[in-house]
C-alpha beads as a LAMMPS data file, in Angstrom:
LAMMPS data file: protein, C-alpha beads

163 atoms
162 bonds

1 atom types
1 bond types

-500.0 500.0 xlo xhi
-500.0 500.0 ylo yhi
-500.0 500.0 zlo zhi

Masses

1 110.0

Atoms # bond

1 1 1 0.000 0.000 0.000
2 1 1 1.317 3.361 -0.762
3 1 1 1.611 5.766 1.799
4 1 1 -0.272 8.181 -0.431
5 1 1 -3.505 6.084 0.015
6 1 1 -3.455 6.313 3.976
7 1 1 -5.996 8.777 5.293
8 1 1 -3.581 10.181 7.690
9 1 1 -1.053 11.155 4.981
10 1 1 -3.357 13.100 2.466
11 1 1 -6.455 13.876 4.363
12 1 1 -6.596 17.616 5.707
13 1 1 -8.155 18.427 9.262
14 1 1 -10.933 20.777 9.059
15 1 1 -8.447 23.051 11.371
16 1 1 -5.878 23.269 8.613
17 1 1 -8.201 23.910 5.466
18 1 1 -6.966 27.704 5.386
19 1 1 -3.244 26.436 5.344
20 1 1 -3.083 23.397 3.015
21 1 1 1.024 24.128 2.137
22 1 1 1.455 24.877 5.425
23 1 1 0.273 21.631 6.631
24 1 1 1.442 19.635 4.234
25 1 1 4.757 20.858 4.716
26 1 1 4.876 20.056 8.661
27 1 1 4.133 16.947 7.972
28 1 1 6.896 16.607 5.420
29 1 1 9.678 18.135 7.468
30 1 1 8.349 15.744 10.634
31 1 1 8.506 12.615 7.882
32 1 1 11.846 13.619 6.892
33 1 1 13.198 13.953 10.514
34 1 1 12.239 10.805 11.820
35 1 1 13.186 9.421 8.319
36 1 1 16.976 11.094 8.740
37 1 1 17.034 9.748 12.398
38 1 1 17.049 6.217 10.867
39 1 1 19.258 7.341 8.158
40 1 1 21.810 8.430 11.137
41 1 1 21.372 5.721 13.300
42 1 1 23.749 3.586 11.735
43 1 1 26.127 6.428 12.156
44 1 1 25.292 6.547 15.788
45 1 1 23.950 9.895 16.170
46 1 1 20.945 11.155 16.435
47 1 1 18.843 13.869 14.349
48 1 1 20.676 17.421 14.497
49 1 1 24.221 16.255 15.141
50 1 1 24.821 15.895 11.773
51 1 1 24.121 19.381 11.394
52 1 1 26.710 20.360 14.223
53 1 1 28.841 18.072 12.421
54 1 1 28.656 19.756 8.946
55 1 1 29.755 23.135 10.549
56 1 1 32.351 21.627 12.057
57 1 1 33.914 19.867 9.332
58 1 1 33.253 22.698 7.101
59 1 1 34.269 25.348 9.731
60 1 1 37.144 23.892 11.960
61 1 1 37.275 25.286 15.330
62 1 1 34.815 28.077 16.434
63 1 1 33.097 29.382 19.417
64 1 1 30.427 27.572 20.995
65 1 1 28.278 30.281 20.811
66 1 1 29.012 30.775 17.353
67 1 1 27.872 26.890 16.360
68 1 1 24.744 27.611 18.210
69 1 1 23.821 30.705 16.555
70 1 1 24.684 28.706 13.219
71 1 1 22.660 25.642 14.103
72 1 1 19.616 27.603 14.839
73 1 1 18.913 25.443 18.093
74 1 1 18.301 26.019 21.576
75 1 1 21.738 26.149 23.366
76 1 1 20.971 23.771 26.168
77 1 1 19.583 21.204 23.139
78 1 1 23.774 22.037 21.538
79 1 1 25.146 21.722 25.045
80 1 1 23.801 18.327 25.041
81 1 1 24.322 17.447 21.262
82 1 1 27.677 18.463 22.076
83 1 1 28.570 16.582 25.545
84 1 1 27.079 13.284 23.571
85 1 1 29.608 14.083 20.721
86 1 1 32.702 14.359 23.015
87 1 1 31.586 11.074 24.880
88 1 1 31.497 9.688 21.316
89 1 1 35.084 11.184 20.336
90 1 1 33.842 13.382 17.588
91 1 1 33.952 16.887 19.132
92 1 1 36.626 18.478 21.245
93 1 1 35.886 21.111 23.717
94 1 1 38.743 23.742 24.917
95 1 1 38.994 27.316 26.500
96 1 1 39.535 29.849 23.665
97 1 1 42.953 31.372 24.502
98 1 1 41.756 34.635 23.142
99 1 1 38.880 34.775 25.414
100 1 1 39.065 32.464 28.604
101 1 1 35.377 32.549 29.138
102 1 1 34.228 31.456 25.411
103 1 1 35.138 27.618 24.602
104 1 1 36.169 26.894 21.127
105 1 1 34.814 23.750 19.469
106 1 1 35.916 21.746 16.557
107 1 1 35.677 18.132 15.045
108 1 1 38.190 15.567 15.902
109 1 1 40.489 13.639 13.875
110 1 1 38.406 10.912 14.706
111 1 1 35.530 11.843 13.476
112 1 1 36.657 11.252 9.534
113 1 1 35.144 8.084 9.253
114 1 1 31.329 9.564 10.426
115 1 1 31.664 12.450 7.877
116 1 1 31.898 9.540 5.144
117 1 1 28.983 7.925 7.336
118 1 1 27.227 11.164 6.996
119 1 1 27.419 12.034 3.789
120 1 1 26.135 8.127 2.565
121 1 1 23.382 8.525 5.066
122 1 1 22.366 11.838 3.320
123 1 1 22.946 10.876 0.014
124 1 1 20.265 7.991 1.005
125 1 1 17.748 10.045 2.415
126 1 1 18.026 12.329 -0.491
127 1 1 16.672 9.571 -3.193
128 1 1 14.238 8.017 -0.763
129 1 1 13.210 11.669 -0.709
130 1 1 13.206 12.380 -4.270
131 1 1 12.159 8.899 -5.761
132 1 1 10.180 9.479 -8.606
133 1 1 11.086 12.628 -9.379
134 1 1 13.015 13.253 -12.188
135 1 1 16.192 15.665 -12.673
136 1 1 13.801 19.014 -13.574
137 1 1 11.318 18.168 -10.523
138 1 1 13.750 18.013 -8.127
139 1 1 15.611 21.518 -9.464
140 1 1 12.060 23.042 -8.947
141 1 1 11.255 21.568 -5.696
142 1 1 14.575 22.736 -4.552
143 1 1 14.160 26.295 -5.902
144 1 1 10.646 26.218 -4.177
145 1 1 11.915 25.454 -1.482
146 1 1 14.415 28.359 -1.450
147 1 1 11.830 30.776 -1.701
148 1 1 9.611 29.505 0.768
149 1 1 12.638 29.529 3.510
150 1 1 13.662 32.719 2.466
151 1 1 9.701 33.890 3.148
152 1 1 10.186 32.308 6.263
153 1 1 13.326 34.244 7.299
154 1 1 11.821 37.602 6.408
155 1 1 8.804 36.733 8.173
156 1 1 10.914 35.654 11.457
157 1 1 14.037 37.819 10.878
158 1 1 15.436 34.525 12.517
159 1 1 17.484 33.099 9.788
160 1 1 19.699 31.188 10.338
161 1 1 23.753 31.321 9.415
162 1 1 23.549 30.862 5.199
163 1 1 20.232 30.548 4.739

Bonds

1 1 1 2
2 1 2 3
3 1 3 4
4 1 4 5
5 1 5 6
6 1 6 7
7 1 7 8
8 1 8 9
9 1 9 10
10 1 10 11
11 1 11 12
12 1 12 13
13 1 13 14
14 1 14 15
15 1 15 16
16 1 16 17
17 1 17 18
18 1 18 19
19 1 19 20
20 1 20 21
21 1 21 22
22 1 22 23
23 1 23 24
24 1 24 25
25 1 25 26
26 1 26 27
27 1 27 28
28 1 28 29
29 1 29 30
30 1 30 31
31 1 31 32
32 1 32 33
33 1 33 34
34 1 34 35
35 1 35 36
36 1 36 37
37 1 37 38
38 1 38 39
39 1 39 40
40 1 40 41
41 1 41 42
42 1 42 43
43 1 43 44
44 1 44 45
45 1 45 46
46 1 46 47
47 1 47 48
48 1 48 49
49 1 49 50
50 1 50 51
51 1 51 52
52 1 52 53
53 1 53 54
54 1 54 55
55 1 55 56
56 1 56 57
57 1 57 58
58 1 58 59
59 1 59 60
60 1 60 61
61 1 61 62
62 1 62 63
63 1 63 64
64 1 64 65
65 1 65 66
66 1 66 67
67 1 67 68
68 1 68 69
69 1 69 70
70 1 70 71
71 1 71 72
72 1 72 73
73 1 73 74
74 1 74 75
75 1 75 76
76 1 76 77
77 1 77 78
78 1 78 79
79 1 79 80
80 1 80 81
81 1 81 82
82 1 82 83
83 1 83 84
84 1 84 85
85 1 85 86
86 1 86 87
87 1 87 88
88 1 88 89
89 1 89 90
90 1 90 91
91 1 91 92
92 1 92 93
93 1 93 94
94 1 94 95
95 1 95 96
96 1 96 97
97 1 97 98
98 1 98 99
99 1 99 100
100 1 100 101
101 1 101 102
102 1 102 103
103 1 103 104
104 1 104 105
105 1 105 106
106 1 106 107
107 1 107 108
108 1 108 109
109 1 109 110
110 1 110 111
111 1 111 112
112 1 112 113
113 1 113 114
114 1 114 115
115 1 115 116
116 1 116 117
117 1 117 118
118 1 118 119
119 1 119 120
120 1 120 121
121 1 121 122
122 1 122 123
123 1 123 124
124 1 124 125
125 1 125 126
126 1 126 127
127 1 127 128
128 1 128 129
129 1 129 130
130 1 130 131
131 1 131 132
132 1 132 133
133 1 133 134
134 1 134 135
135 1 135 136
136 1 136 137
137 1 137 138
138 1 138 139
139 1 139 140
140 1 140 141
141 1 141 142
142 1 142 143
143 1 143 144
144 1 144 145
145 1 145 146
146 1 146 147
147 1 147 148
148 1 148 149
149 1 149 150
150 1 150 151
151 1 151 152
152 1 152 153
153 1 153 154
154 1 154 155
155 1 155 156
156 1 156 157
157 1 157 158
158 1 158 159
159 1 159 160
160 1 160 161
161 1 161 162
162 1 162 163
């Protein structure tokens, strides 16, 4: 059975009539999350540490309070991300010698082998994702997408680092 044909995937509360995109894109982002948590789990980590990951790979060492500005999250939820990341050996935390009360953070040697994991896990999650769309499709969708995040970030002035 296609997940198309289930009720719960396609029919639209009474509620959400005025917002049909809106809907259907909440349910879409929550899909994809729990979808990219079992992507990750073979990696070991769980959803948004990928994220902290990519920023530190692409970044190298920075500020703690820069990676949660960047990451858009709550900084207890990074605190936590990043406590589970140095337990795993991926992260290292250290005083910034320019600034004794800031801590710098950056990806460990170690963690080479998950940013292959990563990157397979994403590259998975991107055709599940896409399946059935063809090359065109998925250049719209993303450009679609771009405008509706950048209608977002106007709307919030909360955007967050590249977007």
């Amino acid at each position: 059975m296609k997940a198309s044909a289930d009720p719960a995937c396609t029919e639209l509360p009474t509620a959400a009539r005025r917002g049909p995109v809106s809907h259907t894109v909440s349910r879409v982002a929550r899909l994809h999350r729990t979808a990219a948590g079992k992507a990750l789990k073979g990696a070991g980590l769980y959803p948004g540490q990928e994220f902290v990951m990519m920023y530190l790979w692409d970044k190298g060492a920075v500020r703690q309070a820069e990676l949660i500005k960047a990451v858009d999250l709550d900084p207890s939820t990074v605190t936590k991300m990043l406590q589970r990341l140095e337990q795993a050996g991926h992260v290292l935390r250290r005083p910034d010698p320019d600034d004794r009360r800031a801590v710098l953070v950056e990806a460990t040697d170690a963690s080479c082998g998950l940013l292959t994991a990563v990157e397979v896990a994403w590259g998975e999650l991107e055709e599940r994702t896409l399946a059935g769309l063809d090359a065109g499709e998925r250049a719209e969708l993303t450009r679609l997408l771009g405008r509706v995040e950048a209608n977002l970030c106007t709307e919030t002035a909360d955007c967050p680092a590249g977007a």
